[in-house]
N, C-alpha and C positions, 0 to 999 in steps of 0.2 A: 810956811807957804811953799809951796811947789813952784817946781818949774812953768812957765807959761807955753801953754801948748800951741805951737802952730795949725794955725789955718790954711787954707786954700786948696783950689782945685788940684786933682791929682791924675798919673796914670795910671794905667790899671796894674803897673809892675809897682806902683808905688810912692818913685819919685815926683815931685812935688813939680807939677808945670814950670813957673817964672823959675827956677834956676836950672830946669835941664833944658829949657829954650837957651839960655846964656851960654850954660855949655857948650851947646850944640854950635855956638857960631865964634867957637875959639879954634885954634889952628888942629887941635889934638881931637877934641870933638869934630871937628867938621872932617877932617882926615878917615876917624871910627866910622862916620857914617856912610861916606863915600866909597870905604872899601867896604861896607856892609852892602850899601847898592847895588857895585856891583859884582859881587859873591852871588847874590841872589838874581841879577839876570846873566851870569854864565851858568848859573844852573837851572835856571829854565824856571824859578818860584816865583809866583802870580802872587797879587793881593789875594787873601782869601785861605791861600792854602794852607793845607792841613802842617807841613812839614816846616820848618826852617833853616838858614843858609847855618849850619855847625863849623866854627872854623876849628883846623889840626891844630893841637895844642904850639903856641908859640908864634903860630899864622896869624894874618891879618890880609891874607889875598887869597889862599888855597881851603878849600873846607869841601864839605857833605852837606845833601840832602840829611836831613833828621827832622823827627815828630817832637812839636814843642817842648811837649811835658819832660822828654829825656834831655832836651839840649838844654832846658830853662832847667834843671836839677840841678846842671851838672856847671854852674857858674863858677864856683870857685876853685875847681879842678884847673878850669883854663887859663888862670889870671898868671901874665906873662909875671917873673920872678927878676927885679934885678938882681946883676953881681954886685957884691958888696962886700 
């Protein structure tokens, strides 16, 4: 027998609704969103637009204008690294 495959609705990056809702309203997710907010209205990006807010590697308040397809590539380049 195989593993049992989960169901339910999804986003279109993939992750699975009921636990990136959960996420999203825990102290660390709700912090990622918030500076994702607003990243994106000091740089001027509207629903819709073609571009997205890119943060500098290790940022989580400072970034660039960039087009989806480069900034959604380039995910695991920016994942902050702890010391250890």
């Amino acid at each position: 027998m195989g593993r049992k495959r989960k169901s339910g609705p999804r986003y279109a990056n993939g992750n699975r609704k009921a636990p990136q809702k959960a996420y999203n309203k825990t102290k660390k997710g709700l912090r990622l969103r918030v500076n994702a907010n607003k990243l994106r209205k000091e740089l001027g990006l509207k629903v819709g637009d073609s571009r997205d807010a890119a943060h500098y590697k290790g940022s989580s308040t400072k970034g660039r204008p960039m087009s989806r397809s480069k900034n959604r590539s380039r995910r695991d380049s920016l994942k902050i690294r702890r010391k250890g």
